[in-house]
N, C-alpha and C positions, 0 to 999 in steps of 0.2 A: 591164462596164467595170472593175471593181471588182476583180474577180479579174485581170486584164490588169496592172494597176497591181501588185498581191501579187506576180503571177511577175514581171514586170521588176527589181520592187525585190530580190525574194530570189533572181533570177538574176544582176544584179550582184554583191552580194553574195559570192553563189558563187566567181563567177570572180575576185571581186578577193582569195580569202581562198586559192582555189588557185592564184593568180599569185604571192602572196605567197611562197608555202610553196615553191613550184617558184621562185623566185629567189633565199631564204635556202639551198637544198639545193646551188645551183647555185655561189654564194657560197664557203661551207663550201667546197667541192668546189677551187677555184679556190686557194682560201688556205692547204690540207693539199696542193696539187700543189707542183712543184717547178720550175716555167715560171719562167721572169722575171717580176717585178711590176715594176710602174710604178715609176718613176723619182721620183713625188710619193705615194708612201703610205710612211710612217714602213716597213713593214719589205720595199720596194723599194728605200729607201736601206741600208736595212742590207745586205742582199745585194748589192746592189751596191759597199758598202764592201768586204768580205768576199773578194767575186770581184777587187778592188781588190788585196789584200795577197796574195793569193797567185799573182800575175803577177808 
C-alpha cells in the first residue's frame, strides 16, 4: 500500500512539472509569434495602438 501511495505521489508530481514546462514553452511560443494578442495584455494594446497609426 505503501509503495501505491510513493508512485501516486511522484506521479503527480511528474505530470504537474511536465504540464508546467510544456505551458511555459507554449507561452514563449505565443508571445515571439506575430498573431494578434488580447485586447487586455499591456503589449496587445500596444499593437493595437500601432496597427491604429498606420491606418
Amino acid at each position: 500500500m505503501e509503495t501505491l501511495v510513493g508512485i501516486l505521489a511522484f506521479g503527480t508530481l511528474g505530470f504537474t512539472v511536465v504540464f508546467a514546462y510544456l505551458s511555459v514553452r507554449a507561452t514563449d511560443k505565443l508571445r515571439d509569434s506575430d498573431q494578434p494578442k488580447s485586447a487586455l495584455s499591456r503589449d496587445g494594446i500596444e499593437q493595437r495602438l500601432k496597427t491604429a497609426q498606420r491606418s
